[in-house]
N, C-alpha and C positions, 0 to 999 in steps of 0.2 A: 615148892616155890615155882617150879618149872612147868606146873601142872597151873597156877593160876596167871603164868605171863601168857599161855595157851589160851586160857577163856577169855585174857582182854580182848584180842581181836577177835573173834565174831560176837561181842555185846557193842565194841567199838563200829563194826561195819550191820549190825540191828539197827543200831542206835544212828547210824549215818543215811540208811534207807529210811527209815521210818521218819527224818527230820525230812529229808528229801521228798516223800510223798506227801506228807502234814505242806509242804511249801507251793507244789505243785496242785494239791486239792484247795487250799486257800483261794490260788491264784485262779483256776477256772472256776472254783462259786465263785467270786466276785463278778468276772466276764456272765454266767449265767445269771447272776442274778440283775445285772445292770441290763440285760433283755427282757426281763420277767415285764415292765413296765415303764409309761412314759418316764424318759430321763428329768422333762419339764413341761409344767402345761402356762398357758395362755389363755385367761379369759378377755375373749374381745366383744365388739359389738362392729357386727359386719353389715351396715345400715340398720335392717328393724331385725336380724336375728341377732341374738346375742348365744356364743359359739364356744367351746372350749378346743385351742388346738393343742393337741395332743405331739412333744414332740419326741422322738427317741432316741437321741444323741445330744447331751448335753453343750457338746462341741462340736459344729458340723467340721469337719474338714474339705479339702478340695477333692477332686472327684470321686469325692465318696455320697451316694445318696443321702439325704436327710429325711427320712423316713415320717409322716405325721399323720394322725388322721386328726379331724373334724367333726364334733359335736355338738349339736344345736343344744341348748336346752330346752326348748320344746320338741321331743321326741314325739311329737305327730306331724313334723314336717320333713316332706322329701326334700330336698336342695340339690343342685348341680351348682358344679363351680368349678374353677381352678385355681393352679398358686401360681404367683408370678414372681420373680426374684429380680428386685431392680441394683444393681451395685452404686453401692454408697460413694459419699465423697474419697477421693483418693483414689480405690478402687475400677482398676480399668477392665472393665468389660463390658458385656453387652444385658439387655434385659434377658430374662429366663422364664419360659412358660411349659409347666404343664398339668395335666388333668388329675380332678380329685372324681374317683369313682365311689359308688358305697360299696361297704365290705360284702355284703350277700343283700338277694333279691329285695327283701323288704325293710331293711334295714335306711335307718336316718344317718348314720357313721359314714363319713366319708372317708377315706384315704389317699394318700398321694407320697411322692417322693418326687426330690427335687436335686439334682448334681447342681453344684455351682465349682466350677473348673479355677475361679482366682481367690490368692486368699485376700483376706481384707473384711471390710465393711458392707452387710448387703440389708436393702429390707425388703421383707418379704411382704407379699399381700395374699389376702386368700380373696377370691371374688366368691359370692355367691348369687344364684339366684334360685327364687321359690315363688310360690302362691300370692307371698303378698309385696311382690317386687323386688330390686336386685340390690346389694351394697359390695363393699370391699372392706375389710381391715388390713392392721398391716403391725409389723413388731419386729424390730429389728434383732439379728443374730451378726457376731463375726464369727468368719471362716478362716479357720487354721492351718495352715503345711500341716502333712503326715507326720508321723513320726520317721526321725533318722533310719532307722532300722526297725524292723518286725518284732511283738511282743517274744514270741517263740523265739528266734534268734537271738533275741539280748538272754534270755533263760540259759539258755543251750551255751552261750559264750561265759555266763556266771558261773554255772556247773562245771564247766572243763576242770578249772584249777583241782574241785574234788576230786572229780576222776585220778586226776596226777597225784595226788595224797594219797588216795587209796590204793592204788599199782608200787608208790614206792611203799608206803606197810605191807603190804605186802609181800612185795620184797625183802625187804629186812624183816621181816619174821620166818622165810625163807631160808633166809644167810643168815640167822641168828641160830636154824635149828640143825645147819651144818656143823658150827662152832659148838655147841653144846650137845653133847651128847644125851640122848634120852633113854 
């Protein structure tokens, strides 16, 4: 009997790591996989291009970039453009501009990122211009507060409590093998 109150604890501290890692591996695929690809796209018509904006955060937050790129569907045109981020009603701030480059030399893909610093209601515009003249779209996002505290932090503060389970079994399996002789 004394030989299997022994084996409970380390199949109980296997079994407490391996739940611990299975939570921990969940938790970063998720974070990886929500990078593999756009969060949401946007088919607009930016005067005579019609465009997919590609965007990579479902939820922009405040100054956090909002990452996108920009795709013609006629992949034999070059475009230059910008985004410009105008804030919505309620929304106190100011207009926001910056540049969409393409991703490599000969490439149609544009790219851009854009901080917007208040939370609230913004719309965005992408301008472009090409070959056969210029337009703008535009499609409105709201921007969120951060989170209260950091993902890793809130992990780290949910864990503690195990840690403190596991030090006192510890312990009393300790103090348990004073009391019983073996």
């Amino acid at each position: 009997m004394d030989k299997a109150r022994r084996a409970v604890i380390p199949v109980f501290t296997a079994f407490a790591l391996l739940f611990t890692l299975f939570a921990l591996t969940t938790l970063f695929a998720k974070v990886a996989r929500a990078q593999d690809g756009p969060a949401q796209t946007e088919t607009l018509a930016a005067g005579p291009y019609v465009i997919d904006v590609n965007l990579y955060q479902s939820q922009p937050f405040t100054d956090t970039p909002l990452a996108m790129t920009v795709v013609p569907h006629d992949h034999t045109l070059h475009l230059q453009g910008r985004i410009i981020a105008d804030p919505g009603l309620g929304t106190n701030a100011v207009e926001l501009r910056a540049p969409l480059s393409p991703i490599a030399a000969n490439s149609t893909t544009l790219r851009g990122a854009i901080s917007m610093p208040v939370q609230g209601a913004w719309q965005i515009g992408i301008a472009l211009s090409g070959p056969q003249g210029s337009g703008t779209a535009h499609f409105s996002v709201t921007v969120a507060a951060p989170g209260a505290i950091p993902v890793w932090l809130g992990w780290l503060i949910a864990v503690t409590p195990l840690l403190g389970v596991a030090w006192w079994l510890w312990r009393q399996h300790r103090y348990r093998r004073t009391l019983v002789p073996v």
